[in-house]
N, C-alpha and C positions, 0 to 999 in steps of 0.2 A: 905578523899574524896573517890566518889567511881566513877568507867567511867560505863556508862552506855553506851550499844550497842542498837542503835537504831531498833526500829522492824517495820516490816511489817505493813501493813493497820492503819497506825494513822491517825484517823476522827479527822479531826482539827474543825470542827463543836462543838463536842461534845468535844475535847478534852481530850478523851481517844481514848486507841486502842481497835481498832474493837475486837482482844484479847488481855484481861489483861493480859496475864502470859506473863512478861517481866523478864529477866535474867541481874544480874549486876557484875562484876568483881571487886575486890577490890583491891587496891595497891601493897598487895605478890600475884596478880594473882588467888583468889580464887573466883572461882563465886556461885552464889548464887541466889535462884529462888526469884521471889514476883506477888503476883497478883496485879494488879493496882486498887487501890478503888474509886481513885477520881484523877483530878488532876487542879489547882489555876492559874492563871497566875493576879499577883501583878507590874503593868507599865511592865518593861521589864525583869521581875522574872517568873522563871516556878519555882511551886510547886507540888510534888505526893506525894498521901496518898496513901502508901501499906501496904498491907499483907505479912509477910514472911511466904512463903511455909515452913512448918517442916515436917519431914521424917514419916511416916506414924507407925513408931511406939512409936512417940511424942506425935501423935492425939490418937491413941489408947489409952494408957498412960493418958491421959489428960480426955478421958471421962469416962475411970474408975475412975478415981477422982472425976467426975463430974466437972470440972476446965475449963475456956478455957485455948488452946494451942497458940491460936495466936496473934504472934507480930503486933501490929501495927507502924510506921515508916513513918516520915514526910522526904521527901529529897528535895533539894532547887539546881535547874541547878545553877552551877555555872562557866560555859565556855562551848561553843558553838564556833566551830573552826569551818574552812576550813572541816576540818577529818568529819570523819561518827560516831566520837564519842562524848557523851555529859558527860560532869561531874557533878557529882553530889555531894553533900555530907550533912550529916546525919544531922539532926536539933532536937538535943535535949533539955533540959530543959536549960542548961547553954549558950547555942548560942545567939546568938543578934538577930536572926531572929525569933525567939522560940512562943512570944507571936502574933506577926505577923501572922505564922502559923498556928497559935492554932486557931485564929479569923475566916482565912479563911477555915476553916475544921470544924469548930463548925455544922454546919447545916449537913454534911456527920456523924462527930459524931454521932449529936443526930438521924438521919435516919439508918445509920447504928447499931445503940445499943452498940456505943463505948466509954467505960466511959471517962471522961479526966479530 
């Protein structure tokens, strides 16, 4: 699971933040950039489709490849406390949420150009 620190100007309208680039901490305390792509809300489930920021000489690297560099990464709130922080955690192919996910990000997929 990963806690995610809440940021600035979230347009609950649209359901992103006014800025994507959100930052998240993970259980040994390491954190970690992402830009937000999209984000689902399923009855009383928040879901975000992000980007992992990579170090700029991963991008470099990657387009002398001609390759992309970037992660894409489904996370699913899963606690929403009293606190200023929300939990999140990672929804990959083996999760019970996984296909769930996939459904409500399909149309971000295909608009975004992100294979799945």
């Amino acid at each position: 699971m990963i806690e995610f620190n809440p940021f600035e100007g979230f347009n609950e309208a649209e359901g992103l933040p006014e800025d994507s680039a959100i930052s998240m901490v993970d259980e040994e305390g390491i954190e970690s950039g992402y830009r937000m792509l999209a984000s689902k809300k399923d009855g009383d489930s928040l879901y975000m489709l992000v980007e992992e920021e990579m170090p700029e000489e991963a991008v470099l690297e990657g387009a002398q490849l001609g390759e992309s560099v970037a992660e894409v990464l489904i996370f699913k709130c899963v606690a929403e406390g009293e606190s200023e922080e929300m939990v999140f955690e990672l929804i990959d192919e083996a999760h019970e949420s996984f296909e769930l996910a996939l459904e409500l990000f399909k149309e971000d997929f295909d608009a975004l150009g992100i294979e799945y």
